[in-house]
NUVEX-908640 format. One record per residue (C-alpha): residue in one letter; x, y, z. Coordinates in pm, whole numbers, plus 32768, in hexadecimal, padded with zeros to 4 digits. Example, Ala and Ser with C-alpha at 12.3 -4.5 7.8 and 13.67 -1.06 7.14 Angstrom:
BEGIN
A84CE7E3E830C/S85577F9682CA/
***
This chain:
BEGIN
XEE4A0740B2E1/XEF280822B1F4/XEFFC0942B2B5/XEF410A5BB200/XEDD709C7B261/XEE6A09B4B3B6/XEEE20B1BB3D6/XED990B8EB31F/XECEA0AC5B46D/XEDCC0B83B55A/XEDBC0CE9B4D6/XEC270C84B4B5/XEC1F0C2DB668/XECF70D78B688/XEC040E4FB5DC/XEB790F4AB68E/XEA1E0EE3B628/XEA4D0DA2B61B/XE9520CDDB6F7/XEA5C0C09B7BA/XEB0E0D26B828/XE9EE0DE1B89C/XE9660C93B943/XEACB0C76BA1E/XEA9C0DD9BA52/XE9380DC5BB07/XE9920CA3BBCB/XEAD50D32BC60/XEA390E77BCA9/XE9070DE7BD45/XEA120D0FBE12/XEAF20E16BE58/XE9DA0EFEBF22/XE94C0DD8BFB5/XEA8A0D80C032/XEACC0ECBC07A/XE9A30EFCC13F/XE9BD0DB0C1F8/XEB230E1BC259/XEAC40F5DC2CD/XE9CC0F3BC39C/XEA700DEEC433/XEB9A0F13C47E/XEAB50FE4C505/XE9FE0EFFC5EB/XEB4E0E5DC659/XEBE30FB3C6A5/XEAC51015C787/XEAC70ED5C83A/XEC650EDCC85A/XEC48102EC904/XEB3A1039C9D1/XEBBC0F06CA6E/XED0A0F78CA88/XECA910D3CB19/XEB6B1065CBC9/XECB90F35CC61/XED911059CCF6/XEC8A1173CD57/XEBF51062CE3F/XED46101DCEA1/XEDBC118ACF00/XEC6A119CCFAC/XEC9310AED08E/XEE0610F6D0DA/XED8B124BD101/XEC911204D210/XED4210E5D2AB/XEE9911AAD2E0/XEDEC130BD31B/XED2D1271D459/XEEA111C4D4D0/XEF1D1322D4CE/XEF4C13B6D626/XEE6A14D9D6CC/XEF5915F9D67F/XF0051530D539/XF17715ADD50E/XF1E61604D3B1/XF2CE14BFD3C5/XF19A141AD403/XF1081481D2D3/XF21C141FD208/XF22412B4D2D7/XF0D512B0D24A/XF0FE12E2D0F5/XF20C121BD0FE/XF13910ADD163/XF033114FD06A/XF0ED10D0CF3B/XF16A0FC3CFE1/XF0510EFBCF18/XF04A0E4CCDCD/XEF7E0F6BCD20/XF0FC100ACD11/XF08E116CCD2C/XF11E1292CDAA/XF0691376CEAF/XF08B1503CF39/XEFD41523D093/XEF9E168AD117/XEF1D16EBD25B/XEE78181DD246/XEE4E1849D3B3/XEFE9183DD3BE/XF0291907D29F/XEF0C1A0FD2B6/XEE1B1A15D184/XEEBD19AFD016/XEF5F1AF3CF37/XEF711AFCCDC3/XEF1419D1CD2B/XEF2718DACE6C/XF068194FCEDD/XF092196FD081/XF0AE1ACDD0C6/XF1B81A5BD214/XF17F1917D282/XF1881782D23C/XF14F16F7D0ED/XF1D0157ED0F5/XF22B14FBCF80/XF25B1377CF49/XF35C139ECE3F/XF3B11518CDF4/XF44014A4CCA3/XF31B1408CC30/XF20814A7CCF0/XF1E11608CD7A/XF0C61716CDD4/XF0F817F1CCB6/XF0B716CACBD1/XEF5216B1CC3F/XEE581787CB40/XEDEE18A3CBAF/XEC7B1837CB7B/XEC981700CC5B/XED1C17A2CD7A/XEC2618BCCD85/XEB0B1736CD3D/XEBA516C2CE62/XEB6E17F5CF4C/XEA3D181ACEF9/XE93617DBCFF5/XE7FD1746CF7F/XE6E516F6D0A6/XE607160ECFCC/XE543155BD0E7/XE6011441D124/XE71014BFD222/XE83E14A4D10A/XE86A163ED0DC/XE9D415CFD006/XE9CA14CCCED9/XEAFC13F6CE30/XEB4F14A9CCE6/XEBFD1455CBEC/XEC9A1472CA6E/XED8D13E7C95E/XEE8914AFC916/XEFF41474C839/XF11D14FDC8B4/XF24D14CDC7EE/XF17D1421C6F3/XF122130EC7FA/XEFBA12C1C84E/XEF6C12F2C9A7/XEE571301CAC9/XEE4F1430CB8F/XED5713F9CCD7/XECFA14C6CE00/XEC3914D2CF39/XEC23156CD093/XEBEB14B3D1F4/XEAC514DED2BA/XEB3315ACD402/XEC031688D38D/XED0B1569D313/XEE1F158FD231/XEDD515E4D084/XEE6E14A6CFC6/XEEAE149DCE78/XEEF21384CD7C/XEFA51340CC45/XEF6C11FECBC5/XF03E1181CA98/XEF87110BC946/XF07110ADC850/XF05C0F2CC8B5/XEEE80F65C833/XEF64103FC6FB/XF0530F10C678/XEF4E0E1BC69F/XEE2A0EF6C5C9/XEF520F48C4BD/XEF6E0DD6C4A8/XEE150DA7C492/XEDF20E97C39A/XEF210E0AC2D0/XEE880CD6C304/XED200D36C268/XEDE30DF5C146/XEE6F0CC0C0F6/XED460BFDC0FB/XECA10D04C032/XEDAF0D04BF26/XED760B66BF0F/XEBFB0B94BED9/XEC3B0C64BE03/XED280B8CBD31/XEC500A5ABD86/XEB370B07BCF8/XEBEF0B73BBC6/XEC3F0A0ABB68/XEADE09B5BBC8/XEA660AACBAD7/XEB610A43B9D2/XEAFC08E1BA0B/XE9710943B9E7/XE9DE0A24B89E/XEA8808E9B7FB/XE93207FFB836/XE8790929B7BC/XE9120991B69E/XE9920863B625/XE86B0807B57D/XE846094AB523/XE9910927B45C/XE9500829B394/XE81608CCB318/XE8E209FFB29F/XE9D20904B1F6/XE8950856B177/XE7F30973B0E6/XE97409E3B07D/XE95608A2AF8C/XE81A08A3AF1A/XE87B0A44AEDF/XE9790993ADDB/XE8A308B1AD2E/XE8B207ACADD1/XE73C0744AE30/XE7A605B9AE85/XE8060667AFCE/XE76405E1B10D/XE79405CDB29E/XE76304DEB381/XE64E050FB469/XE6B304F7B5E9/XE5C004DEB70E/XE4970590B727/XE49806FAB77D/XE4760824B6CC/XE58B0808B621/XE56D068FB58B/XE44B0740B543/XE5030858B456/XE5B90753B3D3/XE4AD0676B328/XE40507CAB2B7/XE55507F0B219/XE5470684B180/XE3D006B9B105/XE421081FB047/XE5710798AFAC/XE48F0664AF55/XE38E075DAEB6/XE4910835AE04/XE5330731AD74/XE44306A0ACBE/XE3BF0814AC3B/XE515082CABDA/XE50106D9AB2E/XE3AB06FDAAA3/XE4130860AA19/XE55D07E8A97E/XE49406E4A8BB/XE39407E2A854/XE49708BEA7D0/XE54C07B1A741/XE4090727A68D/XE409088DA62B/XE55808CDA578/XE52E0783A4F3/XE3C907F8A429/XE475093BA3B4/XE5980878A33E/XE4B70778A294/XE3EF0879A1F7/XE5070976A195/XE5A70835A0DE/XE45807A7A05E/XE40108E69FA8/XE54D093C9F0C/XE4FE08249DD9/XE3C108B79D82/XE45A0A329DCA/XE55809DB9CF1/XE47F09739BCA/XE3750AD29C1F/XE4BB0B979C01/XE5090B0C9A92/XE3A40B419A0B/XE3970CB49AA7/XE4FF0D069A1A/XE44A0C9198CF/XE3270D65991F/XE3FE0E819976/XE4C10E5A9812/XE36D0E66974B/XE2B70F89982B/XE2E5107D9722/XE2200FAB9619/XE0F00F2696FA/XDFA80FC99715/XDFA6113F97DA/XDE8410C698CD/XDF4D0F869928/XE0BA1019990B/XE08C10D59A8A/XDFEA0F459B11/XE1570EB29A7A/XE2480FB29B38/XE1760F939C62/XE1D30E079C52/XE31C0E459BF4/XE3450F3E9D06/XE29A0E3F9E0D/XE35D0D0F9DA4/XE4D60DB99DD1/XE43F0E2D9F36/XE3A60CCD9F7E/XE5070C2B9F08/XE5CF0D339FF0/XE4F70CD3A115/XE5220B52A0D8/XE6D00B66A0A9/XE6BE0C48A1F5/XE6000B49A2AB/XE6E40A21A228/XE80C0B1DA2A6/XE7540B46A406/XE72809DAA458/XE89409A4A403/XE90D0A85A52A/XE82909E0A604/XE853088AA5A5/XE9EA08FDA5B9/XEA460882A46D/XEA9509F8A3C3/XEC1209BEA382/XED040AFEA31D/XEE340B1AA211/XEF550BEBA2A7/XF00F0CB3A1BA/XF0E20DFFA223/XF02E0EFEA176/XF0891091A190/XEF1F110AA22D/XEF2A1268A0F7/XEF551199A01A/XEE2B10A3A0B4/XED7311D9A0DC/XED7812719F7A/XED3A111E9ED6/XEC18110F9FAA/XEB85124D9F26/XEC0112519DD2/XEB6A112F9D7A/XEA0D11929E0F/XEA4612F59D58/XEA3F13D59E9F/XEB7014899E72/XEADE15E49E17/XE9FC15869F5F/XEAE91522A065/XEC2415EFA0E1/XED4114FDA122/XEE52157CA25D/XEF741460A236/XF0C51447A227/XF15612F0A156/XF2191234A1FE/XF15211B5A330/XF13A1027A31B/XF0690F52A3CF/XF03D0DDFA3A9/XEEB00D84A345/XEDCC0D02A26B/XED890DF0A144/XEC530D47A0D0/XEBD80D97A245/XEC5D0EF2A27D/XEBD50F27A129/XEA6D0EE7A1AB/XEACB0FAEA2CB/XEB1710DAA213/XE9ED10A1A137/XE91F1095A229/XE96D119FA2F3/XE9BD12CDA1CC/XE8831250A136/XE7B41264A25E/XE82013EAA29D/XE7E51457A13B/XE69913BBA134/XE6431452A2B5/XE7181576A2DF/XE74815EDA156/XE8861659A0A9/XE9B016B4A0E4/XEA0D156DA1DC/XEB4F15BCA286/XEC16147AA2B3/XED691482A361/XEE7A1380A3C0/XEF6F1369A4F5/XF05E1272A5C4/XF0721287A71B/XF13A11E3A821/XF0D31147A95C/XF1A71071AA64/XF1060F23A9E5/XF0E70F3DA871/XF0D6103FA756/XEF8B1095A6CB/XEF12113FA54A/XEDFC123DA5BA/XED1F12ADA48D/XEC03139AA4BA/XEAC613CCA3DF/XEA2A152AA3FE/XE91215DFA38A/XE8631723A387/XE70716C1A3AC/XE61716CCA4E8/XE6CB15CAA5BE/XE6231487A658/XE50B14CFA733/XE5A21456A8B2/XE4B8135EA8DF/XE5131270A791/XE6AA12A6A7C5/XE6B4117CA8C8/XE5BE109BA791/XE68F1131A661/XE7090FC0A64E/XE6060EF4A687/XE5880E23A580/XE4400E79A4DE/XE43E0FBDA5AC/XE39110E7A52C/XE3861268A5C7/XE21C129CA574/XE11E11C8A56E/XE05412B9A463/XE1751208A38C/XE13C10C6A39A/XE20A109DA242/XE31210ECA194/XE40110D2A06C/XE4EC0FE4A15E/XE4B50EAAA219/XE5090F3BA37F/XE6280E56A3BE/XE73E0F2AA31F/XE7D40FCDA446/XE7940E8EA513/XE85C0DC8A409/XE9920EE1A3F1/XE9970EC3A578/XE9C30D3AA55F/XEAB20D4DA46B/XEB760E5AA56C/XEB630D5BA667/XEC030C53A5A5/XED2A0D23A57C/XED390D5AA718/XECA40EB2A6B3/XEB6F0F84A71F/XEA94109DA674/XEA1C11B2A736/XE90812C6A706/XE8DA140FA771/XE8621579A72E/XE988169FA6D9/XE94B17BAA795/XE94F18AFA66F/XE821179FA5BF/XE82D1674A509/XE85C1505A592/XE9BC145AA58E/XEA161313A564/XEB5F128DA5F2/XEBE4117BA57B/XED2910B3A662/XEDE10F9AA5D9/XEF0C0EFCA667/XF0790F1EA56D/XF0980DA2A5AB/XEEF80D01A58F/XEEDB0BB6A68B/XED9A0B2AA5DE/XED010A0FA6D5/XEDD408CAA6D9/XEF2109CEA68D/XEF3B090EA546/XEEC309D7A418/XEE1108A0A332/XEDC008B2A1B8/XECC307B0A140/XEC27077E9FD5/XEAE7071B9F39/XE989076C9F84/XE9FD080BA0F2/XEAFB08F3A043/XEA0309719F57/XE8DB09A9A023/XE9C00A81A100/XEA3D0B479FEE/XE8D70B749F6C/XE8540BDAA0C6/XE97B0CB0A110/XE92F0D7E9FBB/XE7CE0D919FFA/XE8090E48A13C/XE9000F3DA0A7/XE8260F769F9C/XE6C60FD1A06D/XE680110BA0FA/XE61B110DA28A/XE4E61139A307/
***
């Protein structure tokens, strides 16, 4: 495969719209919130399940230390006892810290839990103290609830950070007018391991993503494949090239496609081929017929020239039947060279002389010698040389200064200028008129053969293929003609030519004989016929 057919392939999967790209786009974001929503609630339900056990693990803990050790404690319990106390509370693997206060010591709480005189007995002051307990817990835990069941104070609890540190803050008061104990139970061993399960999750969420991506990409490539070589396929037979053909694969839809494919490339090639040979079979009876009728049109003209000579002394009833013959048999012989000049441009045999000829002087030959000068208004400077054919430019000019006299009506404004552009340097001459334009739905026909604005008309003093011929003869100067409608009224004809004509094969040919002069003849007969 050629660099530039791969890069076309690349910026083609890039595309926006292209369908591989929007295929890898569905499947990744269909795998990223599945993913997503697998990993989150996985989080979710392993977060839950991590803390309640680790909470429900040290509130059943501080409960039972609290009941065990607060029913150890003496009658009259000593401040020092309450700090002995809290003391073997966290002796236990929970490692949490506790703050015991003993309301009957210390009279009833103040502000926000703190003993107004007496005993308050703190595990580990510089972890753990009385003021760090919220306010709304320790009014929870003083509470007194009588709900039946002879347990008028509850365990409370909540999570709390403190210096950015998860943590469990717990209370509860003993039956009996025991002690208040209060917990705080570290959670950062619980924190590290959800951050690692939710780095871990992230990962795996980033790799099904990915996976899915090449999955996609993988899917894409079996998909479009196929799909490829049909737009290559139909690329081809776009060219002209109806030989073109896949091979079929398997047996779904899209083996499917492909021998439609097949089948209509089948079809259209042989239209193609049964067209080309009608066509051919076509330009081959013109031909034939244009050449079989120039003998006998070549005698017809001689005895109507004779005719013509002795008009004046023939009968007065039969004089008007001889001029109509005459008349007829120059049209019939114009119509029969500009047929033989037809088929040579589509057979490709029309060859070209080059000569460098100054375009004025081109010009004013061309209307001198037709008599138009006191019609047509000539804007060119001498000097401007191009390399054509004069014989063809002639008809050009001919063609197109005849065709606006007869159409638009005197006086036919024709002017001549160069211009440059970055790849070559081109002789524009324009044809004007000042009659009612070209109706806007005949300027895309003007050229085509045979082609006729009315149908009201169906004839005419020319044989319909002047313009068509003038264009041809453009073309084989790497030319054009172009028509169009001034905006003040009148049509205009624009005629482009190259300085330097590249006639097909690049090799300007003369040839003699029969050829030679049928061209000549054909070419004349064109410049000489008005246009229908």
């Amino acid at each position: 495969m050629s660099g530039g057919a791969l890069s076309g392939r690349l910026r083609g999967a890039l595309r926006l719209t292209s369908l591989r790209l929007r295929l890898v786009t569905v499947f990744a974001l269909v795998a990223l919130v599945a993913a997503v929503s697998v990993a989150g609630i996985a989080y979710w339900l392993n977060r839950d399940a991590v803390l309640t056990r680790a909470q429900n693990a040290a509130l059943d803990d501080f409960r039972k230390e609290l009941g065990d050790n607060a029913g150890a404690l003496p009658d009259q319990p000593t401040c020092d006892d309450l700090r002995e106390m809290a003391s073997v509370m966290t002796d236990t693997t929970q490692n949490y810290q506790v703050v015991l206060v003993d309301e009957e010591l210390t009279g009833s709480p103040g502000l926000h839990g703190e003993a107004a005189d007496g005993c308050t007995a703190e595990s580990n002051p510089m972890i753990f103290r009385l003021g760090m307990v919220p306010r709304s817990l320790t009014e929870a835990v003083h509470d007194r609830r009588d709900d039946g069941n002879g347990t008028p104070y509850h365990l409370y609890w909540l999570r709390k950070e403190i210096r950015g540190d998860p943590y469990l803050v717990a209370g509860s008061q003993v039956l009996g007018d025991g002690p208040t104990g209060y917990m705080l139970a570290p959670l950062t061993a619980e924190r590290d391991d959800l951050n690692s399960l939710a780095w871990s999750l992230g990962i795996a969420t980033a790799l099904a993503v990915i996976g899915s991506v090449l999955l996609a990409q993988a899917a894409a490539t079996t998909v479009l494949r196929p799909v490829q070589r049909l737009s290559d396929a139909a690329r081809r037979l776009g060219e002209g090239k109806l030989d073109t053909r896949l091979q079929v694969r398997g047996a779904d839809e899209l083996a499917e496609l492909t021998r439609s494919f097949n089948s209509a490339a089948e079809s259209l090639e042989r239209r193609v081929e049964e067209l080309s040979e009608r066509e051919e079979a076509s330009r081959r009876f013109v031909a034939d017929m244009s050449h079989e009728l120039r003998t006998p049109m070549t005698a017809i003209t001689a005895v109507t020239e004779v005719l013509e000579d002795e008009v004046d002394s023939l009968d007065p009833m039969v004089a008007p039947a001889v001029q109509l013959v005459v008349s007829e048999t120059r049209r019939l012989n114009v119509l029969v060279e500009n047929l033989m000049e037809v088929t040579r441009f589509d057979a490709g045999t029309a060859k070209m002389v080059l000569d460098d000829v100054d375009i004025a002087d081109q010009v004013t030959h061309c209307i001198d010698d037709r008599a138009w000068l006191d019609a047509v208004q000539l804007h060119a400077e001498r000097g401007i040389i191009a390399r054509v054919d004069p014989r063809r430019l002639d008809v050009i000019l001919a063609n197109l200064i005849g065709n606006a006299l007869k159409h638009g009506g005197s006086p036919v404004r024709v002017s001549v200028r160069e211009e440059d552009h970055e790849d070559r340097q081109e002789v524009v001459i324009e044809v004007a008129d000042r009659g009612p334009g070209i109706p806007e739905h005949v300027l895309p026909h003007v050229f085509d053969r045979f082609y006729k604005a009315s149908a009201s008309r169906p004839r005419s003093d020319g044989s319909g293929l002047g313009l068509s011929i003038a264009l041809e003869n453009a073309h084989l100067h790497g030319g054009d003609i172009s028509a169009r409608n001034a905006a003040g009224g009148g049509a205009v004809f624009t005629l482009r030519l190259p300085r330097e004509a590249r006639p097909p094969g690049d090799e300007p040919e003369r040839d003699d004989g029969d050829n030679r002069e049928g061209e000549r003849n054909g070419s004349e007969a064109a410049a000489e016929e008005g246009v229908s």
